[in-house]
C-alpha positions in Angstrom: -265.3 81.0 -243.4 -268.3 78.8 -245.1 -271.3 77.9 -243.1 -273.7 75.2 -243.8 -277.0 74.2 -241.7 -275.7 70.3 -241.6 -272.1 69.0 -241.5 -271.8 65.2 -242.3 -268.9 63.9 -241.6 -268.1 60.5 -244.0 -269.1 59.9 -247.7 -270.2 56.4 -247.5 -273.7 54.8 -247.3 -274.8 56.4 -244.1 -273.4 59.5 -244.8 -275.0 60.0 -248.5 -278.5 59.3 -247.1 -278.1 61.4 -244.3 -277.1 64.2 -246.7 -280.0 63.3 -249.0 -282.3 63.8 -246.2 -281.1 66.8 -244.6 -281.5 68.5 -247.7 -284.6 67.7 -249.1 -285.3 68.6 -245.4 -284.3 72.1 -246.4 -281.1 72.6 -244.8 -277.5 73.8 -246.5 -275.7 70.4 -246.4 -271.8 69.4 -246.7 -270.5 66.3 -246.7 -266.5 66.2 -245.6 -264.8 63.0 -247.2 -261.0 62.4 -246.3 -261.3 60.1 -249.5 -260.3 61.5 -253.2 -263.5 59.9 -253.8 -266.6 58.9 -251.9 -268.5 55.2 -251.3 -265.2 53.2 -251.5 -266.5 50.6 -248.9 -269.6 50.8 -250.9 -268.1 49.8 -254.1 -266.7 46.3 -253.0 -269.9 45.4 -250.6 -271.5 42.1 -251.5 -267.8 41.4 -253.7 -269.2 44.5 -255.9 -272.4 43.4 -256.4 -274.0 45.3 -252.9 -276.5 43.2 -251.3 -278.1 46.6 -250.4 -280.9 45.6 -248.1 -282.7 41.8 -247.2 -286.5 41.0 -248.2 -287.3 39.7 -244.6 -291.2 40.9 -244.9 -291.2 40.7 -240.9 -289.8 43.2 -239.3 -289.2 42.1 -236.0 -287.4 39.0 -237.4 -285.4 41.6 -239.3 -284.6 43.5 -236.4 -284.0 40.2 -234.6 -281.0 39.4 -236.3 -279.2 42.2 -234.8 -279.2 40.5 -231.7 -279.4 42.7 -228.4 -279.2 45.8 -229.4 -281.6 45.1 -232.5 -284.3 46.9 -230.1 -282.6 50.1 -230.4 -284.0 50.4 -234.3 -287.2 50.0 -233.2 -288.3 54.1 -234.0 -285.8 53.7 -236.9 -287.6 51.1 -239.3 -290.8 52.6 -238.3 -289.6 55.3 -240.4 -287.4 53.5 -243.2 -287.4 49.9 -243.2 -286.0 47.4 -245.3 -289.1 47.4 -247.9 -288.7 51.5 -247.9 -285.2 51.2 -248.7 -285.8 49.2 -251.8 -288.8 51.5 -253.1 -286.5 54.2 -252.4 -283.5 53.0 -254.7 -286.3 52.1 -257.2 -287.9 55.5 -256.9 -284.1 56.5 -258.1 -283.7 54.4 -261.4 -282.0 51.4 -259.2 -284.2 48.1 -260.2 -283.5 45.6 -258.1 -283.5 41.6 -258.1 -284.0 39.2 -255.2 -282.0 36.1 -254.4 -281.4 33.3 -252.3 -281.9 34.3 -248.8 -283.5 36.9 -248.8 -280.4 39.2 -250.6 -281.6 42.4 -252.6 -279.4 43.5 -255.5 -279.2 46.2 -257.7 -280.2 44.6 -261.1 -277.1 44.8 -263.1 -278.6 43.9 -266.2 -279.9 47.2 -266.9 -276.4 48.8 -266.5 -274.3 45.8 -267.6 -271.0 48.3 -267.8 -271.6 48.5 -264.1 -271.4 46.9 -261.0 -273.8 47.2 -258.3 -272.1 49.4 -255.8 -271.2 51.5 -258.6 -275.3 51.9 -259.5 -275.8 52.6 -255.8 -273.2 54.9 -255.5 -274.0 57.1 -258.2 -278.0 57.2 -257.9 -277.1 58.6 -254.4 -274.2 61.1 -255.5 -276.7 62.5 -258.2 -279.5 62.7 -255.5 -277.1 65.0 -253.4 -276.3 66.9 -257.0 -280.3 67.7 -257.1 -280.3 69.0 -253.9 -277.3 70.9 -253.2 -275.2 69.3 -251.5 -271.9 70.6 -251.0 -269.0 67.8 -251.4 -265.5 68.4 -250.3 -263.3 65.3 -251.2 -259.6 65.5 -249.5 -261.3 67.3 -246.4 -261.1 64.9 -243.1 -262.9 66.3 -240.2 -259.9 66.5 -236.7 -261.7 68.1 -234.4 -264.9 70.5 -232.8 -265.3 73.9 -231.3 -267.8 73.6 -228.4 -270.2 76.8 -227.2 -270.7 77.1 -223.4 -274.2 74.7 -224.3 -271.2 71.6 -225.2 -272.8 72.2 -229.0 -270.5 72.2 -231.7 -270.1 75.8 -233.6 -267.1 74.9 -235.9 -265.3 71.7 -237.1 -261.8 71.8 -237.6 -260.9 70.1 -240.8 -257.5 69.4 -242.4 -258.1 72.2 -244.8 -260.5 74.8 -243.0 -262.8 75.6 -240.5 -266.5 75.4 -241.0 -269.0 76.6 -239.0 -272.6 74.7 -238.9 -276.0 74.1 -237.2 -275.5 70.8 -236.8 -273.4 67.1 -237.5 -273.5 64.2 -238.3 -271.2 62.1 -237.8 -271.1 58.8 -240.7 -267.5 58.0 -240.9 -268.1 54.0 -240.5 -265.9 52.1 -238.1 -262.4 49.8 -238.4 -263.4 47.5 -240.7 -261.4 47.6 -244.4 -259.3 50.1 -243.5 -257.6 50.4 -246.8 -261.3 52.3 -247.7 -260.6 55.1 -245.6 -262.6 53.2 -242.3 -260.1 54.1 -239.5 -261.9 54.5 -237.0 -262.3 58.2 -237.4 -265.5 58.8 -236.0 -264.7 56.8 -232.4 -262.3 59.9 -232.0 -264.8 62.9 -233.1 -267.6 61.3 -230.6 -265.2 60.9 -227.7 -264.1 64.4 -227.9 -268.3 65.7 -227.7 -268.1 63.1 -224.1 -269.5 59.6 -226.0 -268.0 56.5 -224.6 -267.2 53.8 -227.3 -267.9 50.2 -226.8 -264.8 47.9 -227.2 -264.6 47.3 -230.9 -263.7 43.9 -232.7 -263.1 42.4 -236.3 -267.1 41.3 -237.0 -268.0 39.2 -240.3 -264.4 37.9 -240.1 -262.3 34.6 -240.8 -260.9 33.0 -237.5 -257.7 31.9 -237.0 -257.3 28.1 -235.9 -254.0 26.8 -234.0 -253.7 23.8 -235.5 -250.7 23.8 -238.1 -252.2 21.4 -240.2 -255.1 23.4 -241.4 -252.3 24.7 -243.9 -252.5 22.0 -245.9 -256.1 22.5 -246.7 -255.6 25.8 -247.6 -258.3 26.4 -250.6 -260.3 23.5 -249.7 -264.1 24.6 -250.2 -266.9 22.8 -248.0 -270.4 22.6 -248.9 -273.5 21.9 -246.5 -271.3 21.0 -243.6 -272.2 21.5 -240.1 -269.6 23.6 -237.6 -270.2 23.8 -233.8 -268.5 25.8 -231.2 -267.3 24.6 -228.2 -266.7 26.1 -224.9 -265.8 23.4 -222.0 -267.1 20.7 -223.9 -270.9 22.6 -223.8 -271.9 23.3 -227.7 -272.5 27.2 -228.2 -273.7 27.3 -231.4 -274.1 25.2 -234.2 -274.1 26.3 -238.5 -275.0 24.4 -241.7 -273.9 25.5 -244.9 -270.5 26.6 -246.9 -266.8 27.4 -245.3 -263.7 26.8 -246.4 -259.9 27.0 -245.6 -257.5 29.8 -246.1 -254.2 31.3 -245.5 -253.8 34.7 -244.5 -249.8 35.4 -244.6 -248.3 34.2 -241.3 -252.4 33.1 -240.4 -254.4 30.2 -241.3 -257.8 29.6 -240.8 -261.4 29.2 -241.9 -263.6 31.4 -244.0 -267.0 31.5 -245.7 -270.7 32.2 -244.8 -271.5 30.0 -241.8 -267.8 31.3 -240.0 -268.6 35.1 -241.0 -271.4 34.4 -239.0 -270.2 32.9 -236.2 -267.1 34.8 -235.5 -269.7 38.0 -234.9 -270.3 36.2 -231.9 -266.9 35.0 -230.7 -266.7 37.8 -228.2 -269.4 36.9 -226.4 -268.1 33.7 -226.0 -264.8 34.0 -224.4 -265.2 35.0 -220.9 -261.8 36.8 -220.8 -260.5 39.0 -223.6 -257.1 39.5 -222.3 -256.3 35.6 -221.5 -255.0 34.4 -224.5 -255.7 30.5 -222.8 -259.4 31.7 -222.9 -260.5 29.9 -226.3 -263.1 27.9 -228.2 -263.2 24.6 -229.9 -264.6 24.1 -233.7 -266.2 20.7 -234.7 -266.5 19.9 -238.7 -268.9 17.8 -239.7 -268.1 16.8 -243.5 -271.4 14.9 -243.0 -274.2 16.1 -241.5 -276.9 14.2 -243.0 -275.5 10.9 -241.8 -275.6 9.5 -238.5 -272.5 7.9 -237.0 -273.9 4.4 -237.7 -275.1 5.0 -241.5 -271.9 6.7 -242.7 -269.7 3.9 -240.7 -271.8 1.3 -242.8 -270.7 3.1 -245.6 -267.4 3.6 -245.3 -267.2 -0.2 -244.7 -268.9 -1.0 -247.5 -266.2 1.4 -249.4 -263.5 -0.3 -247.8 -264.8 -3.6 -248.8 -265.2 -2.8 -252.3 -261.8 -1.6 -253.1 -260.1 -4.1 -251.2 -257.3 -3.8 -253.2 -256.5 -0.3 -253.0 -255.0 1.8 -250.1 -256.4 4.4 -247.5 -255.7 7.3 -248.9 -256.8 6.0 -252.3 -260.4 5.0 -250.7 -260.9 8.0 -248.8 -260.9 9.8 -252.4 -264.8 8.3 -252.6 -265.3 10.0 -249.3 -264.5 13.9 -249.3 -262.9 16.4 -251.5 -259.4 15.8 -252.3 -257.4 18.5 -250.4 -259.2 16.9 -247.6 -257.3 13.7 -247.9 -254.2 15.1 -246.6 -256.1 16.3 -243.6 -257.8 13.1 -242.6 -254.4 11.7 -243.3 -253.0 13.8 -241.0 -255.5 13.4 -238.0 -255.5 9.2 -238.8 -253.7 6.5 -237.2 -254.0 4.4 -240.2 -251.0 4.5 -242.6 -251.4 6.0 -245.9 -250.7 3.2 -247.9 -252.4 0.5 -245.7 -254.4 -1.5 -248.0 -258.2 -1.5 -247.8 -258.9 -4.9 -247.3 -256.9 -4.9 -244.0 -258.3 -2.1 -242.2 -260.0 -2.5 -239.0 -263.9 -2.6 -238.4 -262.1 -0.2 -235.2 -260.4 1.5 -237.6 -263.4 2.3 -239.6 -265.5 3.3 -236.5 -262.7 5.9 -236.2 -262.5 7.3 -238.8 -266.4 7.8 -239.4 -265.8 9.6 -235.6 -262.6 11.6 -237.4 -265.5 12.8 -240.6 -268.3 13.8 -238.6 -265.8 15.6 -235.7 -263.2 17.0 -236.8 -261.4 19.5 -233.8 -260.2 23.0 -234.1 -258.5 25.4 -231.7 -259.4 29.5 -232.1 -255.8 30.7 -232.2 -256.7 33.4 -229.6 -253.0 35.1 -229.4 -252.6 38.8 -229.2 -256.2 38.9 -227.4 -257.6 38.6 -230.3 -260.3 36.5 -229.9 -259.4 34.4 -232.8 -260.3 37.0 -235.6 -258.2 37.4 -238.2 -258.2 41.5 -237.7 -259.9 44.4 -239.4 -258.3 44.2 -242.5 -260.5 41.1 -243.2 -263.7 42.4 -241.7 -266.8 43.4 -243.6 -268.1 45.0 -240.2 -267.3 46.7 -236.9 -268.6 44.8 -233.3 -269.2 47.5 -230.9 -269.0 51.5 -231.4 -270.9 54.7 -229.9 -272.7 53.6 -226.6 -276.3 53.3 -227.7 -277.7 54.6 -224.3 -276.5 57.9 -225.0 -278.1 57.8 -228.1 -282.1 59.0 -228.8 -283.3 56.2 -231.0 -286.1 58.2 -232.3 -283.4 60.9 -233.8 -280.3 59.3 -233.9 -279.1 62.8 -231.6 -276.6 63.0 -229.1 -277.9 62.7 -225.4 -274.7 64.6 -224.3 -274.4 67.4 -227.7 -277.6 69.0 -228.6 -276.5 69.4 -233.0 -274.6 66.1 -233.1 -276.0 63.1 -234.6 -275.2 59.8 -236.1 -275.1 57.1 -238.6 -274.1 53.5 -239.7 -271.2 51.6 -238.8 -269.8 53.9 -236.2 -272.9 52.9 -233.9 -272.2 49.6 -231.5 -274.6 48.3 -234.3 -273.8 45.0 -236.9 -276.0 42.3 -237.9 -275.4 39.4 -240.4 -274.5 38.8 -244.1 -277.1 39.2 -246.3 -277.9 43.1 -246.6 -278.7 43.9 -243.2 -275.6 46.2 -242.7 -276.2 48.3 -245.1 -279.8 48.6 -244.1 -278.1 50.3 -240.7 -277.3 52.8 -242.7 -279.7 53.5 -244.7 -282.4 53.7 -241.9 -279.9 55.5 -239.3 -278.8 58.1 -241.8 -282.3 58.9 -243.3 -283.6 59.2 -239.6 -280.4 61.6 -238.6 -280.5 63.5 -241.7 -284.2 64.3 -241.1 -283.7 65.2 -237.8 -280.8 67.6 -238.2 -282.4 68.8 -241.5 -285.4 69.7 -239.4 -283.6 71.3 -236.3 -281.9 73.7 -238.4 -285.1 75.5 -240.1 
């Protein structure tokens, strides 16, 4: 039977810089992957690319944008922040570039054979190589042996049985399950007593009830505005890129601005299990313009064409897959000419652009998100409160610790995800490192 100081359970993100750690710390350190090979979430983060961290200098705004339980990281980045991450990937031969919004990337012009995720993934797998660590691919972690202290002696793989000082478990949560992200670790941490906040789909496309959002299917939309509505009272409102998709039996909306809201979606519906309990979406295809400047316009449109129809007028208006979705919503006929319509008819239809109602399909208690498969991140996780923040230990194990996405921890788009792991798992890899000597 092997022995090691520090067990981690999960090769990804987390798990690599907790092993990093906890070696250089001076402990024998294993990493169990189920996975033939490790990082696969990591590979396709950012589409490939991995947005690895966010250059937010402040970092109580950083720490701000993981809403509630942002406070809990507090210990965390005082000891590895986002400007430590990046000097630690450059300290590795990982250059980095910065883009719009704040996104860090690994510079890929350096290694133009590779892709980001790729660069990231193997500066950490060599790190491990320097210092010791012990990798068994195939090997998924099923269950603990517990002393009469509730501290775990032996974990119980598929393949063997392995004693250790310590573990930490990094195995991620739900989301892109096809990576190996099952929602292992939910199981390990319930077994050493941890309750598990009610998980959900987060950084996900919602599902709208509305048939004809079909038809848009592909449709891209740039600087629009989309508000979310709860008994008429405005929840939330988003400027910038979505567009509309179809998911198999699903459609629905997608892109930056409904990524971001849907992490929120939860919160919003006051019942989980009522699937009458939804939210309304309002699209504005123009922001800029008021309701009176943009009915002038489209008057002015209307009278300048005269002689063609509706649907060929509204072409000067919006994108064109749009057209059969105005079309849709409209009381005017398709092939009314211009010169006849309405000046009511044109106040509608400036109402129609700068409103244009959705319905979260909330079936299956969903909440409207399009499900796991679709999700770059996992809403809720391992309790935080029984949690030490300072070590990332156990308040109910004395060796077991943890990392990254299995935490009821996610933030936003634009590196801040990854972050979570790298400042969880260098803060649990030092502190198991350290408890072992």
């Amino acid at each position: 039977m092997s022995r090691f100081d520090v067990i981690i359970i999960g090769g990804g993100p987390a798990g690599l810089m907790s092993a990093v750690q906890a070696a250089k710390a001076g402990a024998s350190v294993a990493i169990l992957e189920k996975n033939p090979d490790l990082g696969k979430k990591l590979l396709i983060s950012g589409r490939g690319r991995c947005n690895f961290t966010n250059s937010e200098p402040d970092v109580q705004k950083f720490l701000s944008r993981y809403g509630n339980n942002g406070k809990f990281l507090n210990s965390a980045f005082s000891k590895f922040n986002q400007k430590d991450a990046e000097a630690f990937f450059n300290s590795i031969n990982v250059p980095t570039v910065h883009e719009r919004g704040g996104r860090i990337f690994p510079d890929e012009t350096v290694k133009p054979d590779l892709k980001g995720g790729q660069i990231v993934l193997n500066a950490l797998i060599n790190l491990c190589k320097k210092y010791g660590v012990k990798i068994f691919r195939n090997s998924q972690a099923m269950s603990f042996d517990f002393n009469k202290d509730n501290k775990i002696t032996h974990v119980i793989t598929s393949n063997d049985e392995i004693e250790c000082g310590s573990v930490i478990i990094a195995t991620g949560g739900r989301s892109y399950p096809k990576t190996g992200s099952t929602g292992d670790g939910y199981d390990l941490a319930r077994r050493a007593g941890h309750n598990i906040i009610k998980i959900f789909p987060a950084l996900v496309p919602l599902k709208i009830k509305e048939p004809w959002v079909r038809l848009a299917s592909g449709c891209d939309l740039k600087n629009i505005n989309l508000s979310v509505y709860k008994d008429n009272n405005k929840l939330a409102v988003r400027f910038g890129d979505m567009e509309f998709a179809s998911f198999g039996r699903s459609a629905g909306i997608s892109g930056p601005i409904v990524m971001d809201l849907s992490s929120h979606v939860p919160d919003w519906i006051d019942n989980i299990d009522d699937e009458n309990d939804t939210l309304e979406l309002s699209l504005d295809l123009k922001p800029a313009l008021t309701h009176e400047v943009l009915r002038n316009r489209i008057a002015s449109d209307f009278n300048k064409f005269g002689n063609k129809t509706f649907a060929q007028v509204l072409r000067k208006l919006m994108p064109s897959k749009m057209i059969s979705i105005v079309l849709e919503l409209s009381d005017v006929p398709h092939d009314k000419p211009a010169a006849y319509i309405s000046s009511e008819e044109i106040d509608e239809l400036a109402r129609l652009l700068k409103d244009i109602r959705m319905t979260l399909n909330n079936n299956n208690h969903d909440c409207g998100l399009l499900g796991f498969s679709h999700a770059v991140v996992t809403r809720g996780g391992v309790d935080l409160k029984e949690i030490d923040p300072g070590t990332m230990r156990s308040k109910l194990c004395g060796n077991l610790y943890f990392a990254g996405e299995v935490l009821d921890l996610n933030g936003p788009s634009g590196g801040f995800n990854l972050q979570i792991c790298w400042s969880s798992g260098y803060v649990a890899g030092l502190s198991a490192g350290n408890a072992c000597k």
